[in-house]
C-alpha positions as CSV (number, residue, x, y, z in Angstrom):
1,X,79.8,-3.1,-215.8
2,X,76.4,-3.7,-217.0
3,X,76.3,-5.2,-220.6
4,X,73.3,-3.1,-221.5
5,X,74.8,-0.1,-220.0
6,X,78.3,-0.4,-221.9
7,X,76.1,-0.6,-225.1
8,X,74.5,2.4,-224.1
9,X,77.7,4.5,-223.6
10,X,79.1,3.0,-226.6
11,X,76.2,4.4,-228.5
12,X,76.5,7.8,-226.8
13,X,80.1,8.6,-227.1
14,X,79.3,7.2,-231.2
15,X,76.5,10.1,-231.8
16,X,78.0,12.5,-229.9
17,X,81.2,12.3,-231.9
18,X,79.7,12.5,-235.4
19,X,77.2,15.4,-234.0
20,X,80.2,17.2,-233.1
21,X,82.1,16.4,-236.4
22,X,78.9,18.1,-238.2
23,X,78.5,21.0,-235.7
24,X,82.4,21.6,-236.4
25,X,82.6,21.1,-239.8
26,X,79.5,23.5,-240.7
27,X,81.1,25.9,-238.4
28,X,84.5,25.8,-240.1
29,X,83.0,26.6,-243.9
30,X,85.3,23.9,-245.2
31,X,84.7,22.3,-249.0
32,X,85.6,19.0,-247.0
33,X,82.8,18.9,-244.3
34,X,81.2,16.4,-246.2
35,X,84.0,14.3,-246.2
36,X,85.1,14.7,-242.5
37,X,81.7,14.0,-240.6
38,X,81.4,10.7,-243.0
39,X,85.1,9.9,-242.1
40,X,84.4,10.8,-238.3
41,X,81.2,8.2,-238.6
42,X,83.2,5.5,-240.4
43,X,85.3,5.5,-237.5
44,X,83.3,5.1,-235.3
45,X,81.3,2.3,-236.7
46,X,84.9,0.7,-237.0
47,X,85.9,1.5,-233.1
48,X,82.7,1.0,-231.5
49,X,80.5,-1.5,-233.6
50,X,81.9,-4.4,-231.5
51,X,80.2,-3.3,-228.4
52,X,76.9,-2.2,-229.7
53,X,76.4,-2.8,-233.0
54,X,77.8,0.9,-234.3
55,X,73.9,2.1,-234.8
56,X,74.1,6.0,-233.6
57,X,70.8,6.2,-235.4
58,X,67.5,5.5,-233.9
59,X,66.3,4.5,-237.7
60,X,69.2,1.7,-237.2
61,X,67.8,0.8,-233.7
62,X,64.5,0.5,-234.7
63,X,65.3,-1.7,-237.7
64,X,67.1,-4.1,-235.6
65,X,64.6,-4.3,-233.3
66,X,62.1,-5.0,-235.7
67,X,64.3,-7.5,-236.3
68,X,64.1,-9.0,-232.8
69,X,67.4,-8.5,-232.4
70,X,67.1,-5.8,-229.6
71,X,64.4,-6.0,-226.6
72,X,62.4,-2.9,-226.1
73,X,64.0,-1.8,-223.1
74,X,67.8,-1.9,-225.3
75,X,65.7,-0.3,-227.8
76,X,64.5,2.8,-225.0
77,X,68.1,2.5,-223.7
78,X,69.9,2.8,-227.4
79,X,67.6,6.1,-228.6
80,X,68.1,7.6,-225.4
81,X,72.2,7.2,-225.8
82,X,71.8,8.8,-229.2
83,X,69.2,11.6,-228.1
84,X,71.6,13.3,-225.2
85,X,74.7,12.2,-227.4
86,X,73.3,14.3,-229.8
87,X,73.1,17.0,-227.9
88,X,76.2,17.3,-226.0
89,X,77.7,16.8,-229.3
90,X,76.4,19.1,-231.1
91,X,77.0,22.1,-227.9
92,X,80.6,20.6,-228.0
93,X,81.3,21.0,-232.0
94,X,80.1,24.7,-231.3
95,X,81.9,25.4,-228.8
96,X,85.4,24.4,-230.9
97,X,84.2,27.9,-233.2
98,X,83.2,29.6,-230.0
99,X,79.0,29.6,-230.5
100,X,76.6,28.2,-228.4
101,X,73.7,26.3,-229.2
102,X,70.6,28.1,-230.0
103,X,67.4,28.5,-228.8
104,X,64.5,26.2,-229.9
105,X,62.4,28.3,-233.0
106,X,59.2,27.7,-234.2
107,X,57.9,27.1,-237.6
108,X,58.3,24.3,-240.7
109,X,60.3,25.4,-243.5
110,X,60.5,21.7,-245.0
111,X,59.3,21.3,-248.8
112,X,58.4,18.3,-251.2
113,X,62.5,18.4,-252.3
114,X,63.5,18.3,-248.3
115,X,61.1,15.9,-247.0
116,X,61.9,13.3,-250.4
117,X,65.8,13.6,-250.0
118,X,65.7,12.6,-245.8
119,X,63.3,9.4,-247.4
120,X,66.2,8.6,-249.4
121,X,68.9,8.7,-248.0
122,X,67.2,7.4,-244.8
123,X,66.4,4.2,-247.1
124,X,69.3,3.5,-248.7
125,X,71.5,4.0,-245.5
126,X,69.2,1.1,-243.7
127,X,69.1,-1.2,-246.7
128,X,72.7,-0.7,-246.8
129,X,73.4,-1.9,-243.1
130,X,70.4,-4.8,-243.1
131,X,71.9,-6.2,-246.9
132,X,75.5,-6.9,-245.4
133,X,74.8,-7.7,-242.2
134,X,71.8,-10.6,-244.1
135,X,74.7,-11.3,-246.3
136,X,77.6,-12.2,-243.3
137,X,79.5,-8.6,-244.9
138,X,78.7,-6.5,-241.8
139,X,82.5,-6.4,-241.5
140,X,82.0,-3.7,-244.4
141,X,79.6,-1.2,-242.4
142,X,81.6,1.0,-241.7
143,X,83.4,1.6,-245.2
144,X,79.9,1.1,-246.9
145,X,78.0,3.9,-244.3
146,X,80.6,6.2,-244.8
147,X,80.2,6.0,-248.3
148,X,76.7,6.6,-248.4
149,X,76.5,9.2,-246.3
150,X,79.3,11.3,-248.3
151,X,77.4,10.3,-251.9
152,X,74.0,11.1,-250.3
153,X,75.5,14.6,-248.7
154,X,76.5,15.5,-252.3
155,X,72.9,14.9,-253.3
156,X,70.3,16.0,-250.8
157,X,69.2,19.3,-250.0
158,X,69.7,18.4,-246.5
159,X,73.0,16.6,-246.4
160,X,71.7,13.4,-245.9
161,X,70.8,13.5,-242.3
162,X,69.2,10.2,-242.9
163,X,69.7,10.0,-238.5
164,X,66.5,11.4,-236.0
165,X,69.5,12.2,-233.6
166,X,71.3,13.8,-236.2
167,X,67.8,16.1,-236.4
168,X,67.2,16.1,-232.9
169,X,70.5,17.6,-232.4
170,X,70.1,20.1,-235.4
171,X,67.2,21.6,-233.1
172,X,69.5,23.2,-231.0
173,X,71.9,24.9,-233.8
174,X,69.0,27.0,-235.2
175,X,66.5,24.8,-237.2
176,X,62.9,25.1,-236.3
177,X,61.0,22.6,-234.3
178,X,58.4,22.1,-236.7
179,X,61.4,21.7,-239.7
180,X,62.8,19.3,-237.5
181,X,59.7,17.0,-236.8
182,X,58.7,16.9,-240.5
183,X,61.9,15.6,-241.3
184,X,61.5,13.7,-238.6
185,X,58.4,11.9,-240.1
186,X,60.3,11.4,-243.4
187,X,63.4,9.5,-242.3
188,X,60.9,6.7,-240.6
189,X,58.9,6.8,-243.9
190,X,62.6,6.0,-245.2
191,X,63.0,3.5,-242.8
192,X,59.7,1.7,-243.9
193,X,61.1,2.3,-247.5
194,X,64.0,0.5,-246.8
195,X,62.3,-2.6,-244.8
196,X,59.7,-2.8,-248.2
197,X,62.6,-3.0,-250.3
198,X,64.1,-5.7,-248.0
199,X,61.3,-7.9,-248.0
200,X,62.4,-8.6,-251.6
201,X,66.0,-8.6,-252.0
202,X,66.7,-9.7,-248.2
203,X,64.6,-12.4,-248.9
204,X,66.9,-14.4,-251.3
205,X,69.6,-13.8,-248.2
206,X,67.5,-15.7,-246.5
207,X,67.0,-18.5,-248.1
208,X,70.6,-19.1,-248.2
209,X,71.4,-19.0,-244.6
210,X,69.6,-22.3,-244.0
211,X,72.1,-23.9,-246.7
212,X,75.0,-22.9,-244.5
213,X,73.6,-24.4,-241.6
214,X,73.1,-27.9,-243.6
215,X,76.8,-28.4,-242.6
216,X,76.0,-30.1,-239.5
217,X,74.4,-32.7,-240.6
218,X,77.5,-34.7,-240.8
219,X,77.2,-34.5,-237.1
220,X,75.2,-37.9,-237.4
221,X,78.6,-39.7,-238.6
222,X,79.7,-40.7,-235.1
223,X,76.5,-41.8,-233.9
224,X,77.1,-44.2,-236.8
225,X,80.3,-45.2,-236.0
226,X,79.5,-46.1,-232.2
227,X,76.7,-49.2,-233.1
228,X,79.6,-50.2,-235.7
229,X,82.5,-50.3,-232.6
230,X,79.6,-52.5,-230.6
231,X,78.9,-54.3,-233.6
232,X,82.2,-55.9,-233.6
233,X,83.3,-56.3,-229.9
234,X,80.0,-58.8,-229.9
235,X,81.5,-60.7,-232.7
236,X,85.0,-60.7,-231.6
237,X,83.5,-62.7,-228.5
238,X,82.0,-65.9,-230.2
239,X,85.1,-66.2,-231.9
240,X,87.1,-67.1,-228.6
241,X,84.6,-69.2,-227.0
242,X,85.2,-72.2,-229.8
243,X,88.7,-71.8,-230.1
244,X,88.9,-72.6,-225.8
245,X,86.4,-75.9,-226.5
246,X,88.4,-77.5,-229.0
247,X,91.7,-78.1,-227.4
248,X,89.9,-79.2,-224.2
249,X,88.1,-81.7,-226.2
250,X,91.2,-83.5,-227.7
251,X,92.9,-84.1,-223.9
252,X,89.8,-85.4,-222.8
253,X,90.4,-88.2,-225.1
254,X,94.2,-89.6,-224.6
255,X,93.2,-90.0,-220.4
256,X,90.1,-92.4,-221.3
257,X,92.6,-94.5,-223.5
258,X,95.4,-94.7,-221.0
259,X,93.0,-96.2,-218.2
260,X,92.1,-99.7,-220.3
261,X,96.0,-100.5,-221.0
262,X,96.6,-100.4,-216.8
263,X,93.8,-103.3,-216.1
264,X,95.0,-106.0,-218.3
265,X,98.3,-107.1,-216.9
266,X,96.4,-107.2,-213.3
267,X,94.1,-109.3,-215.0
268,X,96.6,-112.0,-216.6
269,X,98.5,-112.2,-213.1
270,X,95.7,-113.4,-211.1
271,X,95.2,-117.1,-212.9
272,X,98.8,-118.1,-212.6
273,X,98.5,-118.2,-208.9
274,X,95.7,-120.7,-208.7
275,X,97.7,-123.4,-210.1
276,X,100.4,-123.6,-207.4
277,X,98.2,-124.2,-204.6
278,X,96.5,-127.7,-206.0
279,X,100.3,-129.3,-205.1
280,X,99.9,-129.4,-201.7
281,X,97.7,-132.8,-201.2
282,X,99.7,-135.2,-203.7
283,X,102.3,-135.5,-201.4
284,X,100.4,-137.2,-199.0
């Protein structure tokens, strides 16, 4: 399968399961909605965020690929995951209480206190994500999102959407087109927020990444120690060379002496000879 593509369905089957978790939970009237659909979320940061990254937020999307960390086709690919996720998950948590989705309205019934909670809890969700993932913690997402999106439910008039699919998906289960839009508007003002507020404190993350990567400079070591192993085959090599010259010098030596003592007793023979012949003529 398609890397890209598994991403993609990672991302839908993400969405739509927290969309139905907040379709079924505002269905059911329960005190613990808030709790489930941040529970359902965690999760699903937890299960998928290995093959995707765990966004299920276009906000999240776009952050990252401000970032550079997504292309622009992943990032048309991601939203559009979330978008029909959204939708099918929202018509699916209905349908668990027996209602269908409802038909699109008109209108804007988003005030000052609306449009400023869906900016904050928009902006603390992304600096949330972008802080440990800068800080090497994005192994605690998942606890950390679900946290935030239960505190922030507890203190927005909204819920803490803080998600465009989220919204998008809200469309369909009675909320007015224009009422969706604004808020809309106000979770990418969030999103802006959040990347302001990171240009400060993510900053300081920054400048200690490089200091992690100092450790390979040690790499160098070796190189080092390859001259030094050269270094000392080439003076292993003299050292032989006079140690063969001086024993052959000393043999030399004993076969020039031994030739002299073999010519002097052919010498001394020779005149004893001479003597003997000079007999001959006194006899006559």
């Amino acid at each position: 399968m398609n890397a890209t593509l598994k991403k993609v369905i990672a991302e839908f089957i993400g969405t739509f399961t927290f969309l139905l978790a907040i379709a079924g939970a505002s269905s059911s009237g329960s005190p613990l909605k808030q709790i489930s659909l941040a529970l359902t979320l965690g999760l699903m940061i937890l299960t998928l965020g290995g093959i995707s990254g765990g966004h299920f937020n276009p906000a999240v999307s776009i952050y990252f690929f401000a970032k550079k960390e997504l292309s622009f086709g992943q990032l048309v690919a991601y939203v559009a995951g979330q978008l029909t996720g959204a939708f099918f998950g929202i018509a699916a948590g209905l349908s668990l209480w027996q209602k269908t989705i409802s038909p699109i309205t008109d209108g804007n019934q988003v005030d000052a206190s609306v449009f400023a909670g869906e900016v904050v809890a928009t902006a603390g969700l992304v600096f949330i994500i972008a802080t440990l993932v800068n800080n090497k913690q994005a192994n605690l997402i998942w606890v950390a999102v679900a946290t935030w999106v239960f505190a922030a439910g507890t203190f927005t008039v909204t819920g803490a959407m803080a998600n465009p699919a989220v919204a998008f998906g809200l469309l369909f289960n009675g909320i007015s087109s224009g009422s969706i839009a604004s808020i809309i508007v106000a979770q990418l003002v969030g999103l802006l927020v959040a990347v302001v507020l990171l240009a400060f404190t993510g900053a300081k993350t920054a400048k200690k990444a490089p200091a992690k990567k100092e450790a390979p400079k040690f790499v160098p070591a070796p190189i080092v120690a390859v001259p030094a192993a050269a270094v000392s085959t080439t003076v292993a090599a003299p050292a032989k060379k006079p140690a063969a010259k001086k024993p052959a010098a000393k043999k030399a030596a004993p076969k020039a002496a031994a030739k002299p003592a073999a010519k002097k007793p052919v010498a001394k023979k020779a005149p004893t000879k001479k003597p003997a012949a000079k007999k001959a003529p006194a006899k006559k």
